[in-house]
C-alpha positions as CSV (number, residue, x, y, z in Angstrom):
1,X,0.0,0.0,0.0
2,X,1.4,3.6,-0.9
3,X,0.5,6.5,1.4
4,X,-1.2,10.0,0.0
5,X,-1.2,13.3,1.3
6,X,-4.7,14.4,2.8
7,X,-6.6,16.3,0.2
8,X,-7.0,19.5,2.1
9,X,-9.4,22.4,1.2
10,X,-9.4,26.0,2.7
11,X,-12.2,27.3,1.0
12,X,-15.5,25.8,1.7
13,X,-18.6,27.3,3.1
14,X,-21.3,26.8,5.6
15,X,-24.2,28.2,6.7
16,X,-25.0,26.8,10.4
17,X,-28.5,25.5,11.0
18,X,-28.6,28.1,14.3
19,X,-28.2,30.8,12.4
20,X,-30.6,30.1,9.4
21,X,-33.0,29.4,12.4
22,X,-32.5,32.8,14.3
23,X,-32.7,34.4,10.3
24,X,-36.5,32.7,10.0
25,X,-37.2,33.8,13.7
26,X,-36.1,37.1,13.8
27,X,-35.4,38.4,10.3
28,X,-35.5,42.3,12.0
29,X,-32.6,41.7,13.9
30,X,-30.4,40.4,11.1
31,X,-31.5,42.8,8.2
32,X,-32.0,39.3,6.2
33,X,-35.2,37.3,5.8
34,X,-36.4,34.2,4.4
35,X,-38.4,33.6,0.6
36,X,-39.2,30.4,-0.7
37,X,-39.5,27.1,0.9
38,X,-37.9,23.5,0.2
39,X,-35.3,23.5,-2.3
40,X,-36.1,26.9,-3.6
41,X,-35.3,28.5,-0.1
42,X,-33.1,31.7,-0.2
43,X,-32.0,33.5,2.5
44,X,-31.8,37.5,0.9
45,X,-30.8,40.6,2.7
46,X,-32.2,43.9,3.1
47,X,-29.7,45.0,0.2
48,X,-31.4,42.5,-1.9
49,X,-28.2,40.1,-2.1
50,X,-29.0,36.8,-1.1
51,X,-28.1,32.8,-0.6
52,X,-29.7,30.0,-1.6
53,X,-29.5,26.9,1.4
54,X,-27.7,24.2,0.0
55,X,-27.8,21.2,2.3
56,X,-24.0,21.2,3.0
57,X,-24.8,24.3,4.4
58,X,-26.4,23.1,7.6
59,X,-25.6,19.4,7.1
60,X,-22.1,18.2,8.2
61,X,-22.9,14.5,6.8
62,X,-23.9,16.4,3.2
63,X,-21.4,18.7,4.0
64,X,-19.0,15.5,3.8
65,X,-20.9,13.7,1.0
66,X,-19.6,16.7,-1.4
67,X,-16.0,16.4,-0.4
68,X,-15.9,12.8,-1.2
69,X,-17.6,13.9,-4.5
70,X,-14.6,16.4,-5.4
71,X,-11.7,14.1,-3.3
72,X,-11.1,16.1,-0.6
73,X,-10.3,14.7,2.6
74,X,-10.2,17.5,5.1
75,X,-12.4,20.7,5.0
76,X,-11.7,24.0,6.5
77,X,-15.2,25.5,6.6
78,X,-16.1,28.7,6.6
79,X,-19.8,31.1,7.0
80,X,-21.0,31.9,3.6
81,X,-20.3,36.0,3.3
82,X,-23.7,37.6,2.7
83,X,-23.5,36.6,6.5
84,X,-20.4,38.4,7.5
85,X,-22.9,40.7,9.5
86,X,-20.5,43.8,9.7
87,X,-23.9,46.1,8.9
88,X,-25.3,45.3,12.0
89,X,-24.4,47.4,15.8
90,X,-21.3,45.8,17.4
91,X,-23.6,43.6,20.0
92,X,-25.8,42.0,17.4
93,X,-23.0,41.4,15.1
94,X,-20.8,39.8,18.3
95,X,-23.8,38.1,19.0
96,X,-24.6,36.7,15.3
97,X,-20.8,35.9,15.0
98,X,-20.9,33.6,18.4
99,X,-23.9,31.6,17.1
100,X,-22.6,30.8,13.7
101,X,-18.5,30.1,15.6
102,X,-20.5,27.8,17.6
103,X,-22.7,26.4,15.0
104,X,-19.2,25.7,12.7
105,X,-18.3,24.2,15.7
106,X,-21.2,21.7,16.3
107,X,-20.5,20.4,12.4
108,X,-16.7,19.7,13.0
109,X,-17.4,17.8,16.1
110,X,-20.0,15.7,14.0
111,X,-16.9,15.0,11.6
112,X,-13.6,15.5,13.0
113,X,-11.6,14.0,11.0
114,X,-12.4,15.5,7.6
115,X,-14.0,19.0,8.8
116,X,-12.0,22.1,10.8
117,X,-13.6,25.4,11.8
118,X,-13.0,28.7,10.4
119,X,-14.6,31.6,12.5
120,X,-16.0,34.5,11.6
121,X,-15.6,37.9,13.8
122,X,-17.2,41.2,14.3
123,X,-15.1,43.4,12.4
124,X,-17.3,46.3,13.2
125,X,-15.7,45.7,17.0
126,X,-12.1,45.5,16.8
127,X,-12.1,44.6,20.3
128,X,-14.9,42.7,20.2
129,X,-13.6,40.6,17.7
130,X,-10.3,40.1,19.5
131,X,-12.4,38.6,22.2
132,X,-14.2,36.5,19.7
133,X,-11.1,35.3,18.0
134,X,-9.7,34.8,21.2
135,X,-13.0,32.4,22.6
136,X,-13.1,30.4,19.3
137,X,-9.2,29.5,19.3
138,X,-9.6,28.2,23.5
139,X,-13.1,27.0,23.4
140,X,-13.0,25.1,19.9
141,X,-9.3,24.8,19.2
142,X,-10.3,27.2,15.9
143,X,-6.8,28.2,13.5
144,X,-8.1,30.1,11.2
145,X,-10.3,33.3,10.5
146,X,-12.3,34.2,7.7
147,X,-12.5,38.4,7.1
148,X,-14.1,40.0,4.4
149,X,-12.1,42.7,2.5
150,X,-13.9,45.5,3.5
151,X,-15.4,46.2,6.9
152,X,-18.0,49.3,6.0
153,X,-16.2,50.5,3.3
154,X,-13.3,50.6,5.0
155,X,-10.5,47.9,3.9
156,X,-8.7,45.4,5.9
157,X,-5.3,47.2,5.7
158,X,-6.6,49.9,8.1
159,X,-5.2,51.0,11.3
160,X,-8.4,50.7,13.4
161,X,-8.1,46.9,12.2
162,X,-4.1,46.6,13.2
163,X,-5.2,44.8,17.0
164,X,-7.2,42.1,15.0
165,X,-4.6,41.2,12.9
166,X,-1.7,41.5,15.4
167,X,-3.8,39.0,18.1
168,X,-4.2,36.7,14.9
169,X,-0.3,36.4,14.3
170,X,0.3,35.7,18.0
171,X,-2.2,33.2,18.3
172,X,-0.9,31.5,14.7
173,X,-4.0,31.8,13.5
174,X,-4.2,32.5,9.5
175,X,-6.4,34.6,8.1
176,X,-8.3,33.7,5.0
177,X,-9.6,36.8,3.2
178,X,-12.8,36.6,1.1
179,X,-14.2,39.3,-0.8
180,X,-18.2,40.0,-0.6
181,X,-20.8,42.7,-2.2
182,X,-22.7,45.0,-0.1
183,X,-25.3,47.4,-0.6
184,X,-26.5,48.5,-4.2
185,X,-23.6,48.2,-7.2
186,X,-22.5,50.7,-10.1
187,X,-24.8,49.8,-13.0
188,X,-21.4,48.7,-14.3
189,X,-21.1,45.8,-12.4
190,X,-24.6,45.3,-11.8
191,X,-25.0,44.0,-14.5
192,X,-24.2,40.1,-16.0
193,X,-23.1,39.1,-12.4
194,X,-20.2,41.1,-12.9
195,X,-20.3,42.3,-9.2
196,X,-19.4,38.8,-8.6
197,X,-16.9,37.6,-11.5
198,X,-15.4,41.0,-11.9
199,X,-15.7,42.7,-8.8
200,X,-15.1,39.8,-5.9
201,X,-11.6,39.9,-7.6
202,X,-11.0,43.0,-7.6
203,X,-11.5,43.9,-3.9
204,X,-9.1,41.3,-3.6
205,X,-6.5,43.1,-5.3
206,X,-7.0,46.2,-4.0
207,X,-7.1,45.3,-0.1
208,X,-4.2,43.3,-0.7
209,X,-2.2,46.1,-2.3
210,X,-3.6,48.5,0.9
211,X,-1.5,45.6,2.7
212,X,1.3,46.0,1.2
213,X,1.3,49.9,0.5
214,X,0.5,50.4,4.4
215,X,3.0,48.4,5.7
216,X,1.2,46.7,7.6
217,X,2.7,43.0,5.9
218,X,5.9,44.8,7.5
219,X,4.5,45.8,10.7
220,X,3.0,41.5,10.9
221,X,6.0,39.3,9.5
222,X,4.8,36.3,10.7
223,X,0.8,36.9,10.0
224,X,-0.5,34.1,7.3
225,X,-2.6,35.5,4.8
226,X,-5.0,33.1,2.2
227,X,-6.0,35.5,-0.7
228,X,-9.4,33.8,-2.1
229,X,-9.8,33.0,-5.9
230,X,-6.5,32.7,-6.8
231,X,-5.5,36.1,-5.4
232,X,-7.8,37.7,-7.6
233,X,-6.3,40.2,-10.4
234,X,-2.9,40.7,-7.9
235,X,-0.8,38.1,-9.4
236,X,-1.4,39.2,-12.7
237,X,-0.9,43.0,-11.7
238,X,1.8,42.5,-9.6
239,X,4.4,44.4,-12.0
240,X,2.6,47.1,-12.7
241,X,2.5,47.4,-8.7
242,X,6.5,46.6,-8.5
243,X,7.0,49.5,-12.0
244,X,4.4,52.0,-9.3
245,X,6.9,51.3,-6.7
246,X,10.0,52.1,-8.3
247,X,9.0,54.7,-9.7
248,X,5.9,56.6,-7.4
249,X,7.3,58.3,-4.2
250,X,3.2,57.7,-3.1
251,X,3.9,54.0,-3.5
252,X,7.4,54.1,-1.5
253,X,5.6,56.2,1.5
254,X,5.1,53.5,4.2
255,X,7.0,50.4,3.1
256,X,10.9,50.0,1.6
257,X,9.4,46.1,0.9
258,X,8.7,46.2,-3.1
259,X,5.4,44.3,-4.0
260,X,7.4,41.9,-6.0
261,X,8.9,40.9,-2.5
262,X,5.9,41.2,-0.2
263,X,3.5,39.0,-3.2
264,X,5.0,35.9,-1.5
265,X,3.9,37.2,2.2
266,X,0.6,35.5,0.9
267,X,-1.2,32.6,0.6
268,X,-3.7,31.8,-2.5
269,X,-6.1,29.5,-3.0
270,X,-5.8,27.6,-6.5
271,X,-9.5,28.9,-7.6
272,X,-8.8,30.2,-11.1
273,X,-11.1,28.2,-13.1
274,X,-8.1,28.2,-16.1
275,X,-4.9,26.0,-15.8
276,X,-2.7,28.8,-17.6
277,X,-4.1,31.1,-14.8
278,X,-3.4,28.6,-12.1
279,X,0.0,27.5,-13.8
280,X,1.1,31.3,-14.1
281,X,0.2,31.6,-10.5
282,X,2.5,28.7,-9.1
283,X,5.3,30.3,-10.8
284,X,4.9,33.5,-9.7
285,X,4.9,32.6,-6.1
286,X,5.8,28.9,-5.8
287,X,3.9,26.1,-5.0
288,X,4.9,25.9,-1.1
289,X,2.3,29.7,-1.3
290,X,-0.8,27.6,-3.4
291,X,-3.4,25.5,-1.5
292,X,-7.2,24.1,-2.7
293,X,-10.0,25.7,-2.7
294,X,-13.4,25.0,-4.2
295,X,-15.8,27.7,-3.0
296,X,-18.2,24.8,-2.1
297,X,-21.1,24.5,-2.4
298,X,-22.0,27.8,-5.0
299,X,-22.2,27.5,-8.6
300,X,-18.7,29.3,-8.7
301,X,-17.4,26.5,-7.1
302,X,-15.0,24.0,-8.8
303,X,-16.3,20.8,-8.6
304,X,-13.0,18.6,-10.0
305,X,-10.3,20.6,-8.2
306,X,-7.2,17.7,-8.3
307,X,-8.1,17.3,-12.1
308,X,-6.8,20.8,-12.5
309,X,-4.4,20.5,-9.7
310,X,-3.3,17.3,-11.2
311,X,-3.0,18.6,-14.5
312,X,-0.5,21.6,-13.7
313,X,2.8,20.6,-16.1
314,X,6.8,20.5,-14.7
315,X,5.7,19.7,-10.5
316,X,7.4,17.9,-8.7
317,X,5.8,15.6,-6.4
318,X,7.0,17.2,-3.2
319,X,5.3,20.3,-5.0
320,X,2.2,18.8,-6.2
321,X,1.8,17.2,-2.4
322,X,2.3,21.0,-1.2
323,X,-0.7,22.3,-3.0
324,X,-2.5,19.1,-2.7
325,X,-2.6,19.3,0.7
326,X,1.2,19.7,2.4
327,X,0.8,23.9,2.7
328,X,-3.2,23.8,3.6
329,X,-2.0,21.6,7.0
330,X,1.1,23.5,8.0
331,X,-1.4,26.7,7.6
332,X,-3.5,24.3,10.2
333,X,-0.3,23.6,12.3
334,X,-0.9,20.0,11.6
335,X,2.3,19.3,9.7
336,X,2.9,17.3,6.9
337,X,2.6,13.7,8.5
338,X,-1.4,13.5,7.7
339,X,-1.4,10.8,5.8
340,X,-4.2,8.7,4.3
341,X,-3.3,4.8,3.2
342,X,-4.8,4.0,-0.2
């Protein structure tokens, strides 16, 4: 019998059944109700953005079911961002952030061997969420965070955010950035979903070049960042950021790191939905910085992830195990001795 690297995936999300329960029972307090019943249940915000319930959602056995489908072994699962919650007061979004932490919580425990939890904070609170962050990684054993890129408007590179950030590299916790639409959109991108294909990506970008503008990648040298969807338009920006820097006293303000440098301070998830994209990626920041991700269970999602994986020409198999699985469990501090026997 040969031994396999676990199949590990950091981008998966969930919509725990306490929450979609408080949502039905007191839609006021979450600025979201309920339409539909069945299989045509959606959950849609006052903003008019919305979720439909998939059964993984709520359902750690289905949630399972579809990793088996895609050959994943371990899941890192995450809340589904139309219920980040930052709209709501700081009390009601600790509150909401507590139930679904718990809820993530109540899945792993039903699987613990393929699922871990990813919390979700009150980023409207900085110190509120520090105390969440802090209660998820001692109560549940949590080692990871998912934050949106924006908190109001405002993106993650901040100071007002600094205290979340900093408690998240001394706790080696990583942070898995996901990007999310709020409110109404610019007829430009409210049009042929291209608030989602055009403008999830872009956020990306942008919040991670605020990181690396700020300094704040300097200020946090051991803080693990996981960029959603392939990093979104960064890799394939990144020298026109490095030209900016070289030649842009703005760009040189708060950093002497060049973007060229601080591009391998993250993570990225291997979402691309092309293989030149994904093989253009690996290159540019090496395959020890590329982990899975399948956006499960939305129609975005990638439902045959090691095809593509698989498929990437030149890797080694010390680098195909990295992405495969390898970086996703170091991320987890779990090492690289998770094995499966096949």
């Amino acid at each position: 019998m040969t031994r396999r690297v676990k199949r590990v995936d950091v981008h998966s999300h969930v919509l725990p059944r306490e929450m979609m329960e408080a949502i039905r029972s007191r839609p006021r307090d979450y600025q979201m109700r309920v339409e539909g019943s069945g299989e045509k249940e959606i959950f849609i915000r006052d903003d008019r953005h919305s979720t439909p319930v998939y059964a993984e959602f709520h359902d750690a056995d289905a949630k399972v079911e579809g990793m088996n489908r895609k050959g994943i072994d371990i899941s890192v699962i995450s809340v589904t961002p139309v219920v980040f919650f930052y709209w709501l007061d700081a009390d009601a979004g600790l509150a909401a952030a507590r139930l679904m932490n718990d809820g993530i919580a109540r899945m792993v425990a039903a699987w613990p061997e393929r699922l871990r939890g990813m919390a979700t904070l009150p980023m409207q609170d900085p110190d509120a969420a520090v105390t969440e962050l802090e209660r998820v990684v001692r109560e549940h054993g949590f080692r990871s965070v998912e934050l949106g890129c924006r908190i109001r408007g405002e993106l993650l590179a901040e100071p007002r955010f600094r205290p979340v950030l900093r408690r998240a590299q001394e706790l080696g916790v990583f942070i898995f950035t996901h990007p999310y639409v709020a409110g109404s959109l610019p007829p430009d991108l409210g049009c042929y979903y291209l608030g989602n294909l055009a403008g999830l990506p872009l956020d990306t970008a942008l919040m991670a070049a605020h990181l690396m503008f700020s300094g704040a990648l300097d200020e946090l040298p051991d803080l693990d960042i996981v960029l959603a969807h392939g990093g979104g338009f960064l890799p394939y920006q990144i020298g026109r950021l490095e030209h900016g820097f070289k030649v842009r006293k703005e760009a040189r303000a708060n950093t002497s790191s060049s973007p060229l440098k601080l591009l391998r301070r993250f993570h990225f998830d291997a979402l691309t939905h092309d293989l030149d994209a994904l093989r253009f990626l690996v290159a540019k920041v090496g395959a020890e910085r590329v982990t899975i991700g399948t956006d499960a269970p939305f129609d975005m999602a990638e439902e045959d992830p090691l095809a593509m994986i698989n498929a990437l020409p030149g890797l080694s198999a010390r680098d195909r195990n990295r992405i495969l699985g390898l970086n996703a469990l170091a991320l987890l501090g779990e090492g690289d001795e998770v094995r499966v026997t096949r």
